[in-house]
N, C-alpha and C positions, 0 to 999 in steps of 0.2 A: 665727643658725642653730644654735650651739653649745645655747644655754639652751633651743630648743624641743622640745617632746617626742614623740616615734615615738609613735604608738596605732597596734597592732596588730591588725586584727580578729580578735572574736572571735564563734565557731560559738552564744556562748551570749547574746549580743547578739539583742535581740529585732526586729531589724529585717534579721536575715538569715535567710534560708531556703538549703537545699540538696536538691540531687538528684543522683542515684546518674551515677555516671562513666560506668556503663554504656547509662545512654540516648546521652550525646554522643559518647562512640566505637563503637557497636554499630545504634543505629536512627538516630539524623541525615541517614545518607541514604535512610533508609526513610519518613521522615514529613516532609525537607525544613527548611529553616532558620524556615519560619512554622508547623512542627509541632510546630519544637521551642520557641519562641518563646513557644508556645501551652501546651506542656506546662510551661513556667516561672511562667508564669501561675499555673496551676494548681496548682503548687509553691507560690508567695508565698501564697495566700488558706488552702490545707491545711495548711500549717507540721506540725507533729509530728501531727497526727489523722489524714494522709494523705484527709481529706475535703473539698470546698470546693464552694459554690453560687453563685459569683459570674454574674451576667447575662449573654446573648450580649451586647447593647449593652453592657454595660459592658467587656466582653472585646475587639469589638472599635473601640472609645475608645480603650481604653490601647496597643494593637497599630496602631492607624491603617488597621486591614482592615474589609472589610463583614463583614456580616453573612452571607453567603454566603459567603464563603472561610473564618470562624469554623466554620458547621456542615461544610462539607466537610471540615477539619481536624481536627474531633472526629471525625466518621468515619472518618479516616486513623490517628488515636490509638487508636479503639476498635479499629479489624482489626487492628493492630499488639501488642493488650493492654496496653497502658500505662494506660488507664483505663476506666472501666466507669460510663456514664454510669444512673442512675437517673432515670426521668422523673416528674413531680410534676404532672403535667399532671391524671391523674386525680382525685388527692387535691386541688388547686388550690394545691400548695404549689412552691419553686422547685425544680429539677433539683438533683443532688447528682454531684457529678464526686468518683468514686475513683481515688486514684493506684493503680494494682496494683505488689504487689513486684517489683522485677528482680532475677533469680538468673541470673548468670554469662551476664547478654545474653538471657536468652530467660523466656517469662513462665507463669504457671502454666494449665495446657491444661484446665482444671475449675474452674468455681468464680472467687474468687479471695479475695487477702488484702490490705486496706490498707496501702500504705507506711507507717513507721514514721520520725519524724524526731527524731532523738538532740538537738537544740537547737532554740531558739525560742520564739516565745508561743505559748501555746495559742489556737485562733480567738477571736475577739471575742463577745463575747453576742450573741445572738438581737436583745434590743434594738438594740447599738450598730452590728450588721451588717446590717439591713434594707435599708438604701439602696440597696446596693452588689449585695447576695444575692436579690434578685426578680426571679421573672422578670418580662422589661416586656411587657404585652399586646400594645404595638405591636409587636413580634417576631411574638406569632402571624396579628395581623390584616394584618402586611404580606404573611407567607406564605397565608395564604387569599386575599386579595387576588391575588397573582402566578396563585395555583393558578385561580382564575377569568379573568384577562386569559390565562393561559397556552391555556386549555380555548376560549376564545373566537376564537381568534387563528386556534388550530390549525381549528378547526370550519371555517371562513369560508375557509380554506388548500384544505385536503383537500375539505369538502363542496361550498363555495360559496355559501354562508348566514351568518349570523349567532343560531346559538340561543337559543332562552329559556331563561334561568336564573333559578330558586328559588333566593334569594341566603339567604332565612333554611334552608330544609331542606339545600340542600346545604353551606354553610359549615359546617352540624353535622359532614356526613359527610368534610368535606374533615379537619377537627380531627379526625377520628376517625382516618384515613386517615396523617394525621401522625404521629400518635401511634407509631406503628409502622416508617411510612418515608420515606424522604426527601422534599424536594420534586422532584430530579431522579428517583426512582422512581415517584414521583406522576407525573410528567410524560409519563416514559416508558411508564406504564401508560395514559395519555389517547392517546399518537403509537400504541400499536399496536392501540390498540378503536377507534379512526376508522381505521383501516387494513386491520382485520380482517373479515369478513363478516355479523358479528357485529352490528355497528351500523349495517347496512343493513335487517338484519329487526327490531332491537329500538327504533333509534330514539337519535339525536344528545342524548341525555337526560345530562346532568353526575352525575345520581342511580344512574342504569344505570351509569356506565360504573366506579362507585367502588361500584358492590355488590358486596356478597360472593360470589356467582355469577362476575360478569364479575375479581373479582380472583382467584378462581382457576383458572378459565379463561388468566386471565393469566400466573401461576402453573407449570400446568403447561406451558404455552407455553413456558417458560424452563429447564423440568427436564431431567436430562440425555437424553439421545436413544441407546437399546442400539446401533444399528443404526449410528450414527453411531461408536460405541466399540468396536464388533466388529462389523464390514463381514461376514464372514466367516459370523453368524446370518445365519439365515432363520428366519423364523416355520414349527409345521410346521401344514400344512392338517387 
């Protein structure tokens, strides 16, 4: 025991990363133990650039979660401002996860600015990170997939039918729809246009109910409501 020797880590060893003390005693209970589990993640692959594109599949591999508690989580991260996700979906290149700086537990209300990590390696080439840093198709066609058993499900519930669905035009519009919001807001925007009056004169259509029309229709459906925040107005005649 005498002869063996102590190694003590060290911050400049390239197989450590770190993050700021302020996420785990100030947001942990705001974003939960798979928020913050998630934001280490994202930690290990950004190292000092504070940037990282690593896959939901691959995120949730290393985590042991689905794929659905991965995207709820980012969502959790992003209201919180700890990260500021870039989507690649346009360009057909992968998502780009920003750590945002944390100043004294709280994060910057504008904008924002890349974490900055004082040790470590810089990311891996573009070459050697491929694997790891794509996104996998299968992530979007599971969620197209859901968003149409989800639409079918509900139709046959509420209506009493089974609709026809354009798998090729509306899978467009479903990725498009994504692009912007979630699958649970996707979903909840299908529960209130079968619910609404709306889809008794326009017709059980998957196309209708994700047009820009009936989204914001939807939209304002959800805005705030005066009368409900000051009882007290009356409109005057």
């Amino acid at each position: 025991m005498e002869d063996q020797k102590i190694e003590i880590r060290d911050i400049r060893d390239s197989d450590w990363y770190w993050i700021s003390r302020n996420i785990l005693d100030n947001f942990t209970p705001k974003i939960g133990v798979i928020g913050l589990a998630l934001y280490n993640v994202y930690a290990s692959y950004a190292r000092e650039k504070g940037k990282a594109f690593p896959s939901q599949k691959t995120i949730a591999k290393k985590l042991g979660i689905s794929l659905k508690t991965v995207r709820k989580y980012n969502k959790i991260l992003e209201e919180n401002n700890l990260i500021k996700i870039e989507s690649g979906k346009k360009s057909g290149k992968p998502n780009i996860v920003i750590l945002l700086k944390v100043r004294g537990g709280k994060q910057l209300p504008t904008g924002y600015e890349s974490s900055s990590h004082p040790g470590g390696k810089e990311l891996p080439s573009k070459e050697n990170n491929t694997k790891e840093n794509t996104i996998e198709v299968d992530d979007i066609k599971s969620s197209v997939k859901e968003i149409f058993r989800y639409f079918r499900n509900r139709v046959k519930a509420v209506k009493g039918f089974n609709p026809e669905i354009d798998y090729g035009k509306d899978g467009k519009l479903i990725k498009k729809r994504l692009q912007k919001y979630s699958i649970n807001e996707v979903k909840n925007l299908i529960d209130w246009y079968l619910n609404s009056p709306y889809s008794d004169r326009l017709g059980c259509s998957l196309s209708i109910c994700l047009s820009t029309n009936v989204v914001n229709l939807w939209k304002a459906g959800r805005s705030i409501n005066l009368e409900k925040l000051y009882p007290s107005w009356q409109r005057q005649n």
